[in-house]
Wavefront OBJ file of the C-alpha trace (Angstrom):
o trace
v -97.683 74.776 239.075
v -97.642 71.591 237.022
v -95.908 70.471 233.911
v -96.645 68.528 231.114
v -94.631 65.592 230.274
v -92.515 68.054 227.578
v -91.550 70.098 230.065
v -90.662 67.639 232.549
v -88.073 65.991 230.219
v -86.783 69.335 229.164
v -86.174 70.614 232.987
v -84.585 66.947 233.684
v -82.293 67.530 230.676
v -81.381 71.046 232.235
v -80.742 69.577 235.738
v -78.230 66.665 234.282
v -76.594 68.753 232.214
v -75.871 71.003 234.977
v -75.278 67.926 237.543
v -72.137 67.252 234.413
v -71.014 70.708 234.368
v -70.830 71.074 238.212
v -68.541 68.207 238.259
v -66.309 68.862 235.828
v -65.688 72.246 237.556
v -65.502 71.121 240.531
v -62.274 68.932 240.202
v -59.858 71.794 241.092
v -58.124 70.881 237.720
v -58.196 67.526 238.037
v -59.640 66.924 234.186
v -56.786 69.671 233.454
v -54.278 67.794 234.798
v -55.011 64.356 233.229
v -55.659 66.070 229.779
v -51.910 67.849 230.440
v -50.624 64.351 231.703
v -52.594 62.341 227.966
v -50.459 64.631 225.995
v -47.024 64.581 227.586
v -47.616 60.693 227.526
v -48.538 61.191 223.876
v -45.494 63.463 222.980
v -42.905 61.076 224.780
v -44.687 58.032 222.304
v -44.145 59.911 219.343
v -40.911 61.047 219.564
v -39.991 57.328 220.661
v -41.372 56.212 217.324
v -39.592 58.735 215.508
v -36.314 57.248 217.084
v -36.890 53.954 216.343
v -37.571 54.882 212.752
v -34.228 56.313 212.610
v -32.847 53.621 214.171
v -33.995 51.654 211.318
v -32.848 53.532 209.040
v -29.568 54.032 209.580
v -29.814 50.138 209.908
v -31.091 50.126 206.655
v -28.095 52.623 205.444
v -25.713 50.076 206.960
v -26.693 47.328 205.599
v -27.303 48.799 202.390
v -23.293 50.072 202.916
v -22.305 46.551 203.518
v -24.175 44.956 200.370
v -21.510 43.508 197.720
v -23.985 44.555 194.870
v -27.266 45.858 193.450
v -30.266 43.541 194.262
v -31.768 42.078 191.106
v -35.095 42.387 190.021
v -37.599 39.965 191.334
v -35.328 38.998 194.289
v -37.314 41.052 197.084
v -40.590 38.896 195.847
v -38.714 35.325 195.872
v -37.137 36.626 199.549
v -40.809 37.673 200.534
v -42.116 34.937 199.558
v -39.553 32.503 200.601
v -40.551 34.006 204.271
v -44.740 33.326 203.627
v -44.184 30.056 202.071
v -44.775 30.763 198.973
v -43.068 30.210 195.392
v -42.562 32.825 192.945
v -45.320 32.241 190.475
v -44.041 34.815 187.708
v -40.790 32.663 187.055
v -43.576 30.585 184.368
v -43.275 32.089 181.281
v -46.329 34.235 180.744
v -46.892 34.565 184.217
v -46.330 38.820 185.190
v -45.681 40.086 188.590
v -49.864 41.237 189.143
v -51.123 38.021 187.626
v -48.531 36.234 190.199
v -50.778 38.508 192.732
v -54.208 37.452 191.453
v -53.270 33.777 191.830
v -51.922 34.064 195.286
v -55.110 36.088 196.377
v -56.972 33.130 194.707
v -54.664 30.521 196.779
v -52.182 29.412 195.000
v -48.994 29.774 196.141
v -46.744 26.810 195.307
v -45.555 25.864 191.814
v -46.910 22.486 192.794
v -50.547 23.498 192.843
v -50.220 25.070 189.381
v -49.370 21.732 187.901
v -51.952 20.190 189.602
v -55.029 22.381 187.835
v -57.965 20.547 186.040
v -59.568 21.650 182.941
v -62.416 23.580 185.247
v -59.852 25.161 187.309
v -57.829 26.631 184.491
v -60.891 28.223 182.625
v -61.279 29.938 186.333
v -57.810 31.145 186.437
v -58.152 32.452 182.705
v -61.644 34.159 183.941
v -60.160 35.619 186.860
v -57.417 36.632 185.041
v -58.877 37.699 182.194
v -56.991 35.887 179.637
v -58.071 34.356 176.437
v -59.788 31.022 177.221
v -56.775 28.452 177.022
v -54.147 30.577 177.528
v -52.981 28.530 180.205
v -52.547 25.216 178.413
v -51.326 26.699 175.213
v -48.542 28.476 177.535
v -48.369 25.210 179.442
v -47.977 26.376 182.616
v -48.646 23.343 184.398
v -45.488 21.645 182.619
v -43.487 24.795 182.978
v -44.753 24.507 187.223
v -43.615 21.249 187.369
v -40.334 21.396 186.035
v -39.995 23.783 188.748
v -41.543 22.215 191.677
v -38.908 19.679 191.221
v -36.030 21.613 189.812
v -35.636 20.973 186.374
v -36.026 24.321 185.267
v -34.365 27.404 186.672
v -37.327 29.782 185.351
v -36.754 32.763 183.232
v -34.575 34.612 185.507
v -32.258 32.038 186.380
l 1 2 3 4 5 6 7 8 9 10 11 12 13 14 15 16 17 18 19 20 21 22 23 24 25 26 27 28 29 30 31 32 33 34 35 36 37 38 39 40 41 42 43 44 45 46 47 48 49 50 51 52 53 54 55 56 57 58 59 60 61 62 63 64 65 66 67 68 69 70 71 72 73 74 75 76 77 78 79 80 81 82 83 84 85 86 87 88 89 90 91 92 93 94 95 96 97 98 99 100 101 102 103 104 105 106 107 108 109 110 111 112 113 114 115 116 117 118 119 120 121 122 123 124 125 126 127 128 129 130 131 132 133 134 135 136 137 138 139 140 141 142 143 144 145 146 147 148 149 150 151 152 153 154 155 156 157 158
């Protein structure tokens, strides 16, 4: 009897696939046993993640007990970015909390790098940022992110 190279690969396929099935059965439950052991290991991480989320919390509900008042607004965003380094942008007037997000996703982050834009730079901002071309100088943002760099200006918060 002789096969043709179809036939050949076909009855190899067969006999490996058999080979894998042999085994697996042949383990005396030892697949069984590690797939019983992946999910008691699984269960035991969840339900220590779902305790550590409650420890937080009720961390969070204490500390939220202990608070003297209401957080204002635009005091998680200087905190946050007190952390990363970086100054909150929207204090300039005509700066708003997403436009403070486009600028720090184009790289600036400091109050210091706003006053230091050129001409070229600021029609970039006002492209990215789709404002009217000049925007920027006629709010005078650079002035208003210098007076801040260096602390003569509180902003409009403060």
């Amino acid at each position: 009897m002789s096969f043709n190279l179809n036939e050949a690969a076909l009855l190899l396929i067969a006999l490996v696939i058999g080979w894998l099935l042999g085994l697996m059965m042949s383990g005396r439950g030892k697949y069984r046993r590690l797939w019983r052991d992946e999910q008691i290991a699984h269960r035991q991480a969840i339900k220590d993640r779902d305790t550590r989320i409650e420890a937080s919390n009720a961390r969070i509900a204490e500390l939220e007990r202990q608070s003297t008042g209401p957080i204002g607004a635009g005091t998680a965003t200087a905190v946050a970015g007190a952390v990363h380094g970086r100054d909150d942008l929207s204090r300039i007037s005509g700066v708003s909390q997403a436009q403070e997000v486009a600028l720090n996703e184009a790289g600036y982050h400091r109050y210091g790098q706003i006053a230091a834009l050129n001409a070229e730079q600021e029609a970039t901002l006002e492209a990215r940022l789709g404002l009217k071309p000049g925007t920027i100088t006629h709010e005078d943002w650079r002035k208003q992110a210098d007076d801040l760099a260096h602390g003569r200006k509180r902003g409009l918060f403060g």
